[in-house]
C-alpha positions as CSV (number, residue, x, y, z in Angstrom):
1,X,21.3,40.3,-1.4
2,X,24.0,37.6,-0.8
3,X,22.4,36.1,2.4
4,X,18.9,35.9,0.0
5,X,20.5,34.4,-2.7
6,X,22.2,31.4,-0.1
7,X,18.7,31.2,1.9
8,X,16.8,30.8,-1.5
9,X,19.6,28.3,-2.7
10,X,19.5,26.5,0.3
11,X,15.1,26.6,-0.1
12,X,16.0,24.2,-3.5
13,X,18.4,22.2,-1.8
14,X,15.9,21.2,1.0
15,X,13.0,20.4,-1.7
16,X,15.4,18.9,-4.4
17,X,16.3,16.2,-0.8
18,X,12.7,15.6,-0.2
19,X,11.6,14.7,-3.4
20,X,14.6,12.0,-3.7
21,X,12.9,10.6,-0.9
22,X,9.9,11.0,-2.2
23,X,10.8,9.3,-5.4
24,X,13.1,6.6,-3.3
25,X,9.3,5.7,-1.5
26,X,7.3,5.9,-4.5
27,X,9.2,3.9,-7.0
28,X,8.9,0.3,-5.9
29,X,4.9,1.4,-6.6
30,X,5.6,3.0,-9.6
31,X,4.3,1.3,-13.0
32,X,7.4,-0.2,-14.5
33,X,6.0,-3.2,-15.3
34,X,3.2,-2.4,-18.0
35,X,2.2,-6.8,-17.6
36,X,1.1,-5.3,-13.8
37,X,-2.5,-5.4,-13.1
38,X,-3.4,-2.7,-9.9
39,X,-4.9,-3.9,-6.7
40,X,-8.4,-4.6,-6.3
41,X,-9.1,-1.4,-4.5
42,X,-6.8,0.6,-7.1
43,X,-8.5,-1.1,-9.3
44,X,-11.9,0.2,-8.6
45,X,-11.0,3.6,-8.5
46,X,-9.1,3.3,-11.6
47,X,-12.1,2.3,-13.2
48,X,-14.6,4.6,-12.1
49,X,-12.1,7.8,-12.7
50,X,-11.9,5.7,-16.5
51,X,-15.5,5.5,-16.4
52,X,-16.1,9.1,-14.8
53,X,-13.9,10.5,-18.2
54,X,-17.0,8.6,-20.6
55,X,-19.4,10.5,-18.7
56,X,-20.2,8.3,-15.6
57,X,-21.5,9.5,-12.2
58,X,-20.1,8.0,-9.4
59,X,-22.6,6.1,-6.9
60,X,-25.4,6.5,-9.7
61,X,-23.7,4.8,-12.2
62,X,-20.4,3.2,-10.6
63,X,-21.5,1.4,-7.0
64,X,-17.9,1.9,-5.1
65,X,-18.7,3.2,-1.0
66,X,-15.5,5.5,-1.2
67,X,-16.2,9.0,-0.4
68,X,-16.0,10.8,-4.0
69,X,-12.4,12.7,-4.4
70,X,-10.2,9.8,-5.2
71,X,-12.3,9.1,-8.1
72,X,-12.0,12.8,-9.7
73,X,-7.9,12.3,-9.1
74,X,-7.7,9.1,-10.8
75,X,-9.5,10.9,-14.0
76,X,-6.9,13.5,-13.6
77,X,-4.3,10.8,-13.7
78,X,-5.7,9.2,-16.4
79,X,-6.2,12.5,-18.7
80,X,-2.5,13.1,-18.0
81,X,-1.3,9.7,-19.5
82,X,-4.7,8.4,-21.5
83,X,-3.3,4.8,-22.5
84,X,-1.3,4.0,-19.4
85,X,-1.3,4.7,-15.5
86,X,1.9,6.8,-15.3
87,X,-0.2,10.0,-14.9
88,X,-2.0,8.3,-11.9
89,X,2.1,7.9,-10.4
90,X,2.6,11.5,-11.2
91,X,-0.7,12.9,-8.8
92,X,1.1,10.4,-6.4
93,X,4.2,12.0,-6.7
94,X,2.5,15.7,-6.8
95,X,0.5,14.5,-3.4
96,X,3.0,12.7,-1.6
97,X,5.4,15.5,-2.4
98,X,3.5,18.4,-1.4
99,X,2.9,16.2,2.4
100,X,6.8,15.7,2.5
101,X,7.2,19.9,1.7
102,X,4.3,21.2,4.2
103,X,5.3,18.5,6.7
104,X,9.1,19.9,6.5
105,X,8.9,23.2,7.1
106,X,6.6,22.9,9.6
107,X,8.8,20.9,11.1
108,X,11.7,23.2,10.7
109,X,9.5,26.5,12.2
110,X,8.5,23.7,15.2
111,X,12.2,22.0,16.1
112,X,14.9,23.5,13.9
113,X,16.4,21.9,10.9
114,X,18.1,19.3,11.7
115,X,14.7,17.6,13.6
116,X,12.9,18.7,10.6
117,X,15.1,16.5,8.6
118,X,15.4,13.2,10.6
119,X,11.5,13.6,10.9
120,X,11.1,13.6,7.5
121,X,13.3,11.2,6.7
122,X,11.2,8.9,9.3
123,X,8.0,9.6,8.4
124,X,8.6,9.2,5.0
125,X,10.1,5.9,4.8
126,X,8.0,4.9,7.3
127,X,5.1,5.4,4.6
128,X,6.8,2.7,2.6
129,X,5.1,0.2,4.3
130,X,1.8,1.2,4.4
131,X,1.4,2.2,0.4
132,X,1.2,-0.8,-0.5
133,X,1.0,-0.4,-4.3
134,X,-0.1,2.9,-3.6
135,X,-3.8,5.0,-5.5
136,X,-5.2,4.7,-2.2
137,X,-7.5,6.7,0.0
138,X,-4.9,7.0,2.7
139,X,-2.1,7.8,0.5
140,X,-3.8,11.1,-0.9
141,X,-5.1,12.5,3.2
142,X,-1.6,13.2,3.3
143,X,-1.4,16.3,2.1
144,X,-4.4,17.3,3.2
145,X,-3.7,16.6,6.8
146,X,-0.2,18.4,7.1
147,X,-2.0,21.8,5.2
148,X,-4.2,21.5,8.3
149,X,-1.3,21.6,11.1
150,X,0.3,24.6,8.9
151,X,-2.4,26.5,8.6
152,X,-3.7,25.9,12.2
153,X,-0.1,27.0,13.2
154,X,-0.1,30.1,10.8
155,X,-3.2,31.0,12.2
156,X,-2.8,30.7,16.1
157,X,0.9,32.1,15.6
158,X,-1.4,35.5,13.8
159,X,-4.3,35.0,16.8
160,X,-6.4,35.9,13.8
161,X,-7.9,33.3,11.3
162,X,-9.7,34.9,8.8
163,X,-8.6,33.2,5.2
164,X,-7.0,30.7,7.4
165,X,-9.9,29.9,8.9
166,X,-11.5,29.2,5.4
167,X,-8.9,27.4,4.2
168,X,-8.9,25.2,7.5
169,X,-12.4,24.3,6.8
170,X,-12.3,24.1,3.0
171,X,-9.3,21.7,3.6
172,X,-11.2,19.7,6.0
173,X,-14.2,19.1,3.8
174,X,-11.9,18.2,1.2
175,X,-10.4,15.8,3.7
176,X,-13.9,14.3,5.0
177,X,-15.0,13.8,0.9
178,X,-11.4,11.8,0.5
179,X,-11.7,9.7,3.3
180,X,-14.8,10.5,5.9
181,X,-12.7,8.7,9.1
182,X,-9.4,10.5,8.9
183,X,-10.5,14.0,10.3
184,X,-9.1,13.5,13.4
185,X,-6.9,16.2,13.2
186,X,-9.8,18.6,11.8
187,X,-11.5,17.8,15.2
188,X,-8.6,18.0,17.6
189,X,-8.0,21.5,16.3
190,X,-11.6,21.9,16.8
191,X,-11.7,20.6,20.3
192,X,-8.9,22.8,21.2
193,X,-10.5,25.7,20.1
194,X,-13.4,25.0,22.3
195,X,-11.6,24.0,25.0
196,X,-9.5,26.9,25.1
197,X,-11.5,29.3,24.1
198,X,-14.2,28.8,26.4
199,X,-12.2,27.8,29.7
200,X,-11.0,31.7,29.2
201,X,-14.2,33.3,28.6
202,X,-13.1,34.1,24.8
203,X,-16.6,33.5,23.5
204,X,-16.4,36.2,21.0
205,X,-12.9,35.0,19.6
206,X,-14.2,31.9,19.3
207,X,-17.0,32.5,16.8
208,X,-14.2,34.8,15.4
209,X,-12.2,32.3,14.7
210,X,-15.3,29.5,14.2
211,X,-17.2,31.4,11.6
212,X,-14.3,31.5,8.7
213,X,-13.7,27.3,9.6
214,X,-17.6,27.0,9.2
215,X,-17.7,29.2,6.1
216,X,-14.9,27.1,4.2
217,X,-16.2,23.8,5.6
218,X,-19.8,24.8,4.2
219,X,-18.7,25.8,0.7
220,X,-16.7,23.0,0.0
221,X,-19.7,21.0,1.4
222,X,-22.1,22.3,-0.6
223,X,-20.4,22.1,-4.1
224,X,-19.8,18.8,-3.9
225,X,-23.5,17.7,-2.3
226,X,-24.7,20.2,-4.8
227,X,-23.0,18.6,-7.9
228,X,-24.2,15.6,-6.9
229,X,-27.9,17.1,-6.6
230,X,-27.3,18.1,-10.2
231,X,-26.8,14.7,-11.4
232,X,-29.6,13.4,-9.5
233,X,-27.0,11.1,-7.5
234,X,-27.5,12.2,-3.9
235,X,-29.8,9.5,-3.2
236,X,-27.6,7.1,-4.4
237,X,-24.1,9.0,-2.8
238,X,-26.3,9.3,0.6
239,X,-26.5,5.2,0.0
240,X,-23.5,4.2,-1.2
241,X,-20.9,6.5,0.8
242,X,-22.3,6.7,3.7
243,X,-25.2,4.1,4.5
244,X,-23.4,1.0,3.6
245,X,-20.1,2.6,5.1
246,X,-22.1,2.3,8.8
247,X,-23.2,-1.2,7.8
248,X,-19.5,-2.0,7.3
249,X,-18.3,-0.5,10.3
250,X,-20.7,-2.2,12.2
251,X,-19.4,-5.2,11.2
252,X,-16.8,-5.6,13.4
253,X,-16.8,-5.3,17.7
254,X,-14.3,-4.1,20.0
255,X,-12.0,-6.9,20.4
256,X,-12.1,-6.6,16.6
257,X,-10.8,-2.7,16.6
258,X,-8.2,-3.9,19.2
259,X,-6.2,-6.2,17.3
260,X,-6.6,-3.7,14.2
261,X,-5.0,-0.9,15.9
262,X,-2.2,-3.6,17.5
263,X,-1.5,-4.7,13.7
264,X,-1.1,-1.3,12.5
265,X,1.3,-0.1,15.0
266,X,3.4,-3.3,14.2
267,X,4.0,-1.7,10.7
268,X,4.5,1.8,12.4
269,X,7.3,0.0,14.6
270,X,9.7,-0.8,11.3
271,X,12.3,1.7,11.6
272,X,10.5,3.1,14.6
273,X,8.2,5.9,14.2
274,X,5.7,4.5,16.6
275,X,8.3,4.1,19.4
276,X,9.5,7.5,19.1
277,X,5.8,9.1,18.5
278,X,4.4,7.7,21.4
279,X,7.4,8.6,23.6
280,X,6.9,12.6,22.2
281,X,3.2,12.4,22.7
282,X,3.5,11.5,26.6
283,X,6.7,14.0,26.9
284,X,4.6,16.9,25.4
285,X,1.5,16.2,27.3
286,X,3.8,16.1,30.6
287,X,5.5,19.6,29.7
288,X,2.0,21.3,28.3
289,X,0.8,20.0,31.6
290,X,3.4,21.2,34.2
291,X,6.5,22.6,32.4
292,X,4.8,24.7,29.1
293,X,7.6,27.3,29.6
294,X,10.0,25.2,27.8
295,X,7.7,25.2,24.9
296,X,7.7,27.6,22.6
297,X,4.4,29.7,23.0
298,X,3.8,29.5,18.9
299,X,4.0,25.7,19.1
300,X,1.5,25.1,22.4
301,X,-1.6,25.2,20.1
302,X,-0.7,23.1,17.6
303,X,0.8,20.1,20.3
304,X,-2.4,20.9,22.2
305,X,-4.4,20.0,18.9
306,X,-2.2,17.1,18.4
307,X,-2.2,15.9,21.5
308,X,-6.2,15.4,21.3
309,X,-6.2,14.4,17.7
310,X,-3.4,10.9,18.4
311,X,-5.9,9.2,20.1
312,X,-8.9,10.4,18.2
313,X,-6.5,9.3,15.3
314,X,-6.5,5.6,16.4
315,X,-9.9,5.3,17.3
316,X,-10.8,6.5,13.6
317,X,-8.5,4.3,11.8
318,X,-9.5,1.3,13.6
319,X,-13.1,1.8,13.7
320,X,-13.9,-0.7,11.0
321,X,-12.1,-3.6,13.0
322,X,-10.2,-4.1,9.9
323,X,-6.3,-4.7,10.5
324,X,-5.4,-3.6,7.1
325,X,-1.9,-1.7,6.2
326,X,-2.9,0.9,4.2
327,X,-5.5,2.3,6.9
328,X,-2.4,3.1,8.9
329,X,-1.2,5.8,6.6
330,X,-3.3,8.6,7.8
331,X,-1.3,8.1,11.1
332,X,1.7,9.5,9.7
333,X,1.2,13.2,10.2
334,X,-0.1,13.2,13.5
335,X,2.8,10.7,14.3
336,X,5.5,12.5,12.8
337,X,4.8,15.6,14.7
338,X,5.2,13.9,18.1
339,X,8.4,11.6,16.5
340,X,9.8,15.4,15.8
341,X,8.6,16.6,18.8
342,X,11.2,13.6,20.6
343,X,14.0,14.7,18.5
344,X,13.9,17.8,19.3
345,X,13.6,17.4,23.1
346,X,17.0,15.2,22.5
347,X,19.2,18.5,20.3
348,X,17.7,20.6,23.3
349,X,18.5,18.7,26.2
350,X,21.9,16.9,25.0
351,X,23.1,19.3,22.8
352,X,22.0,22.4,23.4
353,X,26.2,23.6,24.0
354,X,27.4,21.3,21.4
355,X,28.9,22.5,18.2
356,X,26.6,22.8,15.6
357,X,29.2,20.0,13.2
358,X,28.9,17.6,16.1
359,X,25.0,17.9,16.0
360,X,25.3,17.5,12.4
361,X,27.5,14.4,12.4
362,X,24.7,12.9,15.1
363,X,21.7,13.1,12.4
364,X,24.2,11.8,9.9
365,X,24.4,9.0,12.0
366,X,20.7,8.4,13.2
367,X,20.0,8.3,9.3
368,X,22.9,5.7,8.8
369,X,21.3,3.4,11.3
370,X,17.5,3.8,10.1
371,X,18.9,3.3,6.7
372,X,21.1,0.1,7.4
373,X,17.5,-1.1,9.1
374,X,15.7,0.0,6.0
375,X,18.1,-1.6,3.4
376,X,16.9,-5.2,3.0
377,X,12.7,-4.5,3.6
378,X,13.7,-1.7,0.8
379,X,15.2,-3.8,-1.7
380,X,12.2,-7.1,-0.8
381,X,9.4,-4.3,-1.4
382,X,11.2,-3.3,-4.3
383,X,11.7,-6.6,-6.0
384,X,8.4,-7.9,-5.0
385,X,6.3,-4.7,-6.4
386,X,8.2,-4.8,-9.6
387,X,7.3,-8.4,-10.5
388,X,4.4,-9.0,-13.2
389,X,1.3,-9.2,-11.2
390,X,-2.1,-10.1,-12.4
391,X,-3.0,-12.3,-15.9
392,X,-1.7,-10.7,-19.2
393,X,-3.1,-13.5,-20.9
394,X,-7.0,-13.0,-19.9
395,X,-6.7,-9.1,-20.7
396,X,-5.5,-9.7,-24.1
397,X,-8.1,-12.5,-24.7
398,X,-10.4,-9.8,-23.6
399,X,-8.9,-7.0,-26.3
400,X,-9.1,-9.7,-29.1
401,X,-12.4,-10.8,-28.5
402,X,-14.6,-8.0,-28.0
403,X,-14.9,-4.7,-29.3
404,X,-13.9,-2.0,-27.3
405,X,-18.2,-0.5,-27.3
406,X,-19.0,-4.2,-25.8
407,X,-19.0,-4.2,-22.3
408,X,-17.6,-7.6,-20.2
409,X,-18.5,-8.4,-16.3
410,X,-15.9,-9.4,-14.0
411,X,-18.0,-11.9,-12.0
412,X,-16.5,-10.9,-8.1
413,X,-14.5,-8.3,-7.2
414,X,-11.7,-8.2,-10.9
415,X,-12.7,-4.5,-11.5
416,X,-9.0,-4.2,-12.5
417,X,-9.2,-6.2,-15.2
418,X,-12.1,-4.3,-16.5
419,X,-9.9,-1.5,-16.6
420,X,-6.9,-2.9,-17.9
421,X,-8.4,-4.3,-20.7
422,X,-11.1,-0.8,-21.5
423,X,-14.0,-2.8,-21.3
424,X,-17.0,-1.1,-19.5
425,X,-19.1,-3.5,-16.9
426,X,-22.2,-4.0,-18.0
427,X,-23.7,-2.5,-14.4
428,X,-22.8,0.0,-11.6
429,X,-21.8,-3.8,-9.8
430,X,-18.7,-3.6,-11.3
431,X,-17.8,-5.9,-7.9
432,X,-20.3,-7.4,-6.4
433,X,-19.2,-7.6,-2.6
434,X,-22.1,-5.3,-1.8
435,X,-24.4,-8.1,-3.1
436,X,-22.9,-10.7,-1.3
437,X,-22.9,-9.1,1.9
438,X,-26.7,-8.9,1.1
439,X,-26.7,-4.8,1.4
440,X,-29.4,-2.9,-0.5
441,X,-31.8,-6.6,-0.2
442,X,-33.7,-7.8,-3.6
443,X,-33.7,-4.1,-5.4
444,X,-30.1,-4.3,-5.6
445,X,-29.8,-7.9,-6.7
446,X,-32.9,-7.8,-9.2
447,X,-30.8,-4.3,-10.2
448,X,-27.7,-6.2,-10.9
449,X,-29.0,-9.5,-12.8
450,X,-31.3,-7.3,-15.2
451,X,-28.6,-5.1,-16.2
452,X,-27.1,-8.3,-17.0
453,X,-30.2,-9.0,-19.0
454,X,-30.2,-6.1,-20.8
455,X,-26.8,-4.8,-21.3
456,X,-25.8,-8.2,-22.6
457,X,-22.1,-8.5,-21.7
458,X,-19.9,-9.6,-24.1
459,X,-18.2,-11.7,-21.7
460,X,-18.8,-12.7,-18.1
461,X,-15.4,-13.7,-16.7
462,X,-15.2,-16.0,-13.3
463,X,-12.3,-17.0,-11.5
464,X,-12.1,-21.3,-11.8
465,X,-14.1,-22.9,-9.2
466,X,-16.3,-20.2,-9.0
467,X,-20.0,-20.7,-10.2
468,X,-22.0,-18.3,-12.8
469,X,-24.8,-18.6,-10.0
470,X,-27.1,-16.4,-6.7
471,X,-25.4,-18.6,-4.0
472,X,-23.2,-15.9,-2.9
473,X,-26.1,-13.6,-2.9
474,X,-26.9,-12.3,0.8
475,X,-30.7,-12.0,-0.6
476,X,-32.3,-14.6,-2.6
477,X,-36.4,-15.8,-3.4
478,X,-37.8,-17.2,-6.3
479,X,-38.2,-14.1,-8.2
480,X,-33.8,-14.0,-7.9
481,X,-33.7,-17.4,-8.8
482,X,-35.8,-17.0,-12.0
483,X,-33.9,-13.8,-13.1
484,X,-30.5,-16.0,-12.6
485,X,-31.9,-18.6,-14.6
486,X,-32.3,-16.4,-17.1
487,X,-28.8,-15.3,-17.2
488,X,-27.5,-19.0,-17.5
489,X,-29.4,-19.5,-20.7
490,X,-27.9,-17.1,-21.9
491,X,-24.4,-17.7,-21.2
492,X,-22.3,-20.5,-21.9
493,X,-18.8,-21.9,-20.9
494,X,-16.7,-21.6,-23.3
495,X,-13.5,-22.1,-22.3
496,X,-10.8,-21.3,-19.7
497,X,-7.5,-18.5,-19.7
498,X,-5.5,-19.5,-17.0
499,X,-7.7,-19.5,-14.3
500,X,-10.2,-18.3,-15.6
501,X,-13.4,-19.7,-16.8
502,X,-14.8,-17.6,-20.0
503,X,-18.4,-17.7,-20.4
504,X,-19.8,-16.0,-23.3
505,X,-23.2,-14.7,-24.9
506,X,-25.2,-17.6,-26.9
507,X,-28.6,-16.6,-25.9
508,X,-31.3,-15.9,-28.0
């Protein structure tokens, strides 16, 4: 009774640590500040989830090309905490939280505590660098990506999948619908499976254990596609989410993928993740390879899975030739595995007949050092993410000058300030970056300028320098021009808020 009364203690004690930590990375990110306007990305999904509480469809009535999930979590966020974004820092918290937990005692059944804590402790301030102020895509795969090593473990360490099964492919459904390139992990596992099951004539155990994945994967699959369908918004989801997202990735060439995945193992490299990951991925491939005896046979499957998914990982995240931060976050998991993977090779090899305080006193002092290294980039991200971002003065011109049924279009890609202020665009091109790239040709821009026409903003808001005008367009004829036309009789220059050039309905 004692010994399950210390064990359970000790359970709190381990999840009390990680959520400091968790806290520790989430705070420079948390909103503090109430002057802060979000990110443009934030931003968007902000809105929509705002949006998708009045009612609104995503894709049919809100053009963003993000797969839908992060949309539905911002509304939860936002019904938590209606008039500020606190509630969208506590599904955050809740995500980030539940990664840190799964990841942990995974780590622990893997390597033994003390790995599963310095691996923690990595990964997770490692993450500090790639949030970058955080209600991201990325940030919420988390979770969803450690649930899939544990229950791929759970279920090879059975050698029955059943309800693990389903929850692997319900988990990576939910995964593809959050963000459709970070399912590398869903498809190393899957690769392993057929590898190994077929290269031992286990054809049967492999629709076994293939069936209950498909099963979950399907129903997942089909609730969302079939909400959608009830909404009449698959065309549009088909269009938005995952047309355009081909046209964007095609953007870009190889040399461009390159330098993206050399920029986003620089940030990895910090306090040394990377390093240490990519060391543990060669070392594990070597001992699966020629020495497997020294691993654990529970843990074969899941390095085996990992070992595929790394560089299936990197290929994903950089398929968009797009070197941004915040992409890098879905490498964590994957990463953190073969960083714990090196640690532990280190307790086994060095101090396998050490006492257990002098092992102790050795994390305590790995910690030390990656914290002395994180100290100052800590206290810059903190002081630099709690500054006033964004123009107070243009959302409160906004508040004061329109009603909150009028609607007001942020001219670009300001969808923040939409949100911050509760004004609804006018159109489903809240931003207009689609339009500019010229996607969707003279139906989307014709679209666009006649809601315009129609819905008769309140407000159109430009940033200085900027012209109320179809330059920008990617598609433009006479029938464009006219429609534009239209729209600048309509509107007039009023005045400027910082920088910011107000134009404002005088039309007839």
């Amino acid at each position: 009774m004692k010994s399950m009364l210390k064990a359970r203690i000790f359970t709190a004690l381990e999840l009390l640590l990680l959520l400091a930590i968790v806290f520790a990375v989430l705070l420079p990110f948390s909103p503090v500040n109430s002057q802060s306007v979000p990110s443009r990305d934030s931003g968007v999904f902000l809105y929509t989830g705002w949006r998708v509480l009045h009612g609104e469809i995503p894709y049919l009535q809100l053009w963003d090309h993000k797969p839908p999930v992060i949309y539905y979590l911002d509304a939860l966020g936002l019904l938590l905490t209606p008039e500020s974004i606190w509630g969208i820092w506590w599904v955050e918290v809740a995500s980030l939280g539940l990664a840190a937990a799964i990841g942990y005692f995974l780590f622990k059944r893997l390597y033994g505590l003390l790995p599963a804590i310095f691996v923690s402790f990595l990964w997770l301030f490692s993450a500090l660098f790639l949030i970058v102020g955080g209600n991201l895509t990325t940030e919420y795969v988390l979770p969803l990506q450690f649930a899939l090593l544990w229950f791929f473990y759970q279920a090879e360490s059975a050698r029955h999948y059943g309800w693990r099964g389903f929850v692997l492919g319900a988990l990576t459904a939910l995964l593809f619908f959050t963000r459709q390139n970070a399912i590398a992990i869903a498809a190393g596992i899957g690769l392993y499976l057929l590898i190994n099951r077929i290269s031992r004539r286990e054809f049967r155990r492999f629709l076994d254990d293939s069936l209950p994945i498909l099963a979950g994967g399907l129903l997942v699959t089909a609730v969302i596609v079939g909400y959608f369908a009830s909404k009449a918004a698959l065309p549009a989801f088909w269009d938005v989410a995952f047309r355009y997202n081909f046209a964007y990735a095609d953007e870009r060439g190889p040399s461009d993928q390159i330098n993206a995945i050399i920029q986003g193992l620089n940030q990895l490299e910090n306090i040394g993740l990377a390093q240490i990951a990519m060391l543990g991925w060669g070392a594990a491939l070597m001992l699966l390879t020629f020495k497997r005896a020294r691993i654990a046979p529970e843990s074969r499957s899941l390095l085996w899975a990992a070992v595929i998914a790394l560089p299936l990982e990197l290929w994903l995240v950089s398929i968009g030739g797009r070197p941004r931060i915040p992409y890098f976050t879905v490498l964590l998991p994957v990463f953190s595995v073969f960083a714990g993977f090196t640690v532990w090779l280190l307790f086994d090899s060095l101090l396998k007949d050490i006492p257990r305080l002098a092992a102790v006193v050795l994390l305590l002092l790995m910690i030390a050092s990656l914290g002395s290294v994180l100290a100052a980039d800590y206290k810059e991200i903190l002081a630099f993410y709690t500054q006033p971002t964004g123009d107070a003065d243009l959302i409160a011109y906004i508040q004061q000058n329109t009603n909150p049924q009028d609607t007001v279009l942020m001219w670009g890609a300001e969808t923040a300030y939409n949100f911050m202020a509760r004004r609804a665009s006018p159109t489903r091109f809240a931003y207009q970056y689609a339009l500019y790239k010229g996607y969707g040709g003279k139906p989307y821009v014709s679209e666009f300028l006649n809601d315009i026409l129609t819905n008769r903003p309140r407000l159109i808001v430009l940033i200085t320098g900027d012209k109320l005008s179809d330059f920008r367009f990617g598609y433009r004829d006479n029938q464009v021009g006219a429609l534009m036309d239209q729209v600048k009789d309509r509107y007039t220059p009023t005045l400027q808020v910082g920088g910011w050039q107000i134009y404002t309905d005088t039309g007839p």
